[in-house]
C-alpha positions as CSV (number, residue, x, y, z in Angstrom):
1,X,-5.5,-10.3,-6.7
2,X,-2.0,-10.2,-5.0
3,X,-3.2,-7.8,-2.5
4,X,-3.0,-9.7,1.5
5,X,-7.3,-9.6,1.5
6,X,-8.0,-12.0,4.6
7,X,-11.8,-11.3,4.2
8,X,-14.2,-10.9,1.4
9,X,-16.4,-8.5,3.4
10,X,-20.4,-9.5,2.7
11,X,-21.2,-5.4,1.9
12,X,-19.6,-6.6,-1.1
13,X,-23.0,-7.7,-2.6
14,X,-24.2,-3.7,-1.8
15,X,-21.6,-3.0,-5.3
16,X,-24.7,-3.4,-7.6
17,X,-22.9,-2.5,-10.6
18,X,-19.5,-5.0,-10.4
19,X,-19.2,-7.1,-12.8
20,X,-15.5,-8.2,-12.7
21,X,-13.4,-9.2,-9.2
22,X,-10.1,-10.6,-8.8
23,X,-9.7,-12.1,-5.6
24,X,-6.9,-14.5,-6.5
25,X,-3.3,-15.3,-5.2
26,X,-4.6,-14.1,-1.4
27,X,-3.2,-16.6,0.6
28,X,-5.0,-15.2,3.9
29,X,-8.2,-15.5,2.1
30,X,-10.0,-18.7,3.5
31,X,-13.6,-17.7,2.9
32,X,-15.6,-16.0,0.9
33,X,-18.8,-14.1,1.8
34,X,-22.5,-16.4,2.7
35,X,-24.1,-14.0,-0.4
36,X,-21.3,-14.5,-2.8
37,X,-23.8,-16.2,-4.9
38,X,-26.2,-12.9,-5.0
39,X,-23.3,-10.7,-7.3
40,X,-23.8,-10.1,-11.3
41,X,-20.8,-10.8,-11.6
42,X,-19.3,-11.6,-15.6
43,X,-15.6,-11.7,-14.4
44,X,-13.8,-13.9,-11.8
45,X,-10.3,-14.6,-10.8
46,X,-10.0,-16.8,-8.0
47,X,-8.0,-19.4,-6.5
48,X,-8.0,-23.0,-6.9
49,X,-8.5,-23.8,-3.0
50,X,-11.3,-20.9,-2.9
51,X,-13.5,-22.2,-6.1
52,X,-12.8,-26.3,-4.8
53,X,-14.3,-24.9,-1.4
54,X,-17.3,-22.8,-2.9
55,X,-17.7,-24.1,-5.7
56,X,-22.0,-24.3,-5.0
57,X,-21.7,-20.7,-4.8
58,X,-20.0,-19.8,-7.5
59,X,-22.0,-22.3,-9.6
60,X,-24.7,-20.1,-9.4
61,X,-23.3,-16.8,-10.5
62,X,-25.1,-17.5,-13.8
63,X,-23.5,-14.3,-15.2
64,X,-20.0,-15.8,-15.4
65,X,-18.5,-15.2,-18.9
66,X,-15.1,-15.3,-17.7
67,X,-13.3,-17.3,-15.4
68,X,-9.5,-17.6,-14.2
69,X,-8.7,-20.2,-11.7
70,X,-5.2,-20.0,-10.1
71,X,-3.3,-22.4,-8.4
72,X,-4.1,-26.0,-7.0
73,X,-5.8,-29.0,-7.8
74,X,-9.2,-28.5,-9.4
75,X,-11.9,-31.1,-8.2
76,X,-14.3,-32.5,-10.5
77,X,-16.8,-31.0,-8.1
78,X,-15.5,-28.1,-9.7
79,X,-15.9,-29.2,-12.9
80,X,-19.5,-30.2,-12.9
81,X,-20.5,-26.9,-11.2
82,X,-19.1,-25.1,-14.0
83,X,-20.4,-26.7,-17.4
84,X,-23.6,-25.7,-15.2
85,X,-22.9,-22.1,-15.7
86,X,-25.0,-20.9,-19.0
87,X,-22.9,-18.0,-19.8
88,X,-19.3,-19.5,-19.0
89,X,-17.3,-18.4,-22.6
90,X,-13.6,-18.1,-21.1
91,X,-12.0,-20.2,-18.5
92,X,-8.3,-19.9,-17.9
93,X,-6.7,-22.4,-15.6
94,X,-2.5,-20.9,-14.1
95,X,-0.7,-23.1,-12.4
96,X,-3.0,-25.8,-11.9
97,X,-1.8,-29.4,-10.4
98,X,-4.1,-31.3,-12.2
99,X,-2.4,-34.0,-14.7
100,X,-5.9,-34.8,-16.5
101,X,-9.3,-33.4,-16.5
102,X,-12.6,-35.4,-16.5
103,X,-14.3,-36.3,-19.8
104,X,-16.9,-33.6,-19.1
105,X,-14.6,-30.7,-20.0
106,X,-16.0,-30.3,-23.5
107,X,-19.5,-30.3,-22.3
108,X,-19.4,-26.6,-21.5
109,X,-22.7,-24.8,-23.2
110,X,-21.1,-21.5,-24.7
111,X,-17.5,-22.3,-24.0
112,X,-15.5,-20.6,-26.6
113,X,-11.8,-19.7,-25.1
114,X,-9.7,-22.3,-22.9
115,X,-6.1,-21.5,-21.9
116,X,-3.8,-23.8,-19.4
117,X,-1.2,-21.5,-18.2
118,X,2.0,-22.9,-16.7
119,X,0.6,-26.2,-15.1
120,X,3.7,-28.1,-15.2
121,X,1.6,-31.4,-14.2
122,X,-0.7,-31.5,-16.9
123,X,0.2,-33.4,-19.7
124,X,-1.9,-33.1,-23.3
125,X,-1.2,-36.7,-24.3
126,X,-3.0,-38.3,-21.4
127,X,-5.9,-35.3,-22.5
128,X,-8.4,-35.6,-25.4
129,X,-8.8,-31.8,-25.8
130,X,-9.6,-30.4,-29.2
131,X,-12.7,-29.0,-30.8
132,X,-14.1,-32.1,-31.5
133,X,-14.7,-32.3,-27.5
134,X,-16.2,-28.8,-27.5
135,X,-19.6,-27.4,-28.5
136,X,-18.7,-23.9,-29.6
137,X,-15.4,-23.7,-29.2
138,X,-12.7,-21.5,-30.5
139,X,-9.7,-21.4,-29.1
140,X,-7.5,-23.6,-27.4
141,X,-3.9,-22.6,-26.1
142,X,-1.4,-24.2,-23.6
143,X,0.8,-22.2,-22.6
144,X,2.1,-19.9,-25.7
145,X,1.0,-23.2,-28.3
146,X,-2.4,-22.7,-29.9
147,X,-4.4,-26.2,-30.1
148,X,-7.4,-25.3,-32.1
149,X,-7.7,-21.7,-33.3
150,X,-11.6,-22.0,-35.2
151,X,-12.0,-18.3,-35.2
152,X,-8.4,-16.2,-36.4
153,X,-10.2,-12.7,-35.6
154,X,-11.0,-14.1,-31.8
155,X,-8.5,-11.8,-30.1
156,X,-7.5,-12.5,-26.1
């Protein structure tokens, strides 16, 4: 992340054993690789316009555990392709412009952390988020305020 990438070169998919890639905050970085789908990878951090663009791609990384989105509106494309993911535990939205999310948020399979980091926009009274909306989860913070906290020895 933060680091001026313009390409995500496709040799990336040669890196058999990566498992965690930040690629985030890269404003030059308007692609991302036609075999971004083939890594095992268990760790993202991208941007919001990357993942709203790819999402198809990155909905098939079935080895996702943890994502971090940052930045930008998030689709409900975006959405969808993710409670998709079966191994999807963490997702952590910065600065995100959505106001609302859709009502499939909580539908997540193994979902057990969800933090909403400085997104000025979105607003937890027009949001039904607590554990009651989630399978397995957690946690539940915005910003420094912990929502739901089902698990005192989770540690992030």
């Amino acid at each position: 992340c933060d680091n001026e990438l313009e390409i995500v070169p496709d040799t990336l998919i040669k890196l058999e054993n990566l498992k965690e890639l930040g690629i985030c905050n890269n404003p030059k970085l308007k692609t991302l690789p036609d075999n971004f789908d083939m890594l095992k990878l268990t760790s993202l951090s991208i941007s919001g316009d990357l993942i709203n663009k790819y999402i198809d791609k990155i909905a098939k990384i079935t080895t996702l555990k943890d994502l971090d989105i940052h930045g930008g509106y998030i689709s409900k494309e975006v959405f969808k392709g993710l409670v998709n993911l079966p191994n999807l535990e963490e997702l952590t939205l910065h600065k995100i412009e959505n106001k609302k999310f859709p009502k499939n948020i909580g539908m997540f399979k193994k979902m057990e952390y969800l933090a909403i980091k400085a997104s000025k926009k979105f607003k937890l009274y027009n949001n039904n988020i607590n554990s009651n909306n989630f399978n397995n989860i957690l946690s539940i913070r915005i910003d420094d305020k912990e929502l739901v906290d089902n698990n005192a020895e989770y540690d992030h």
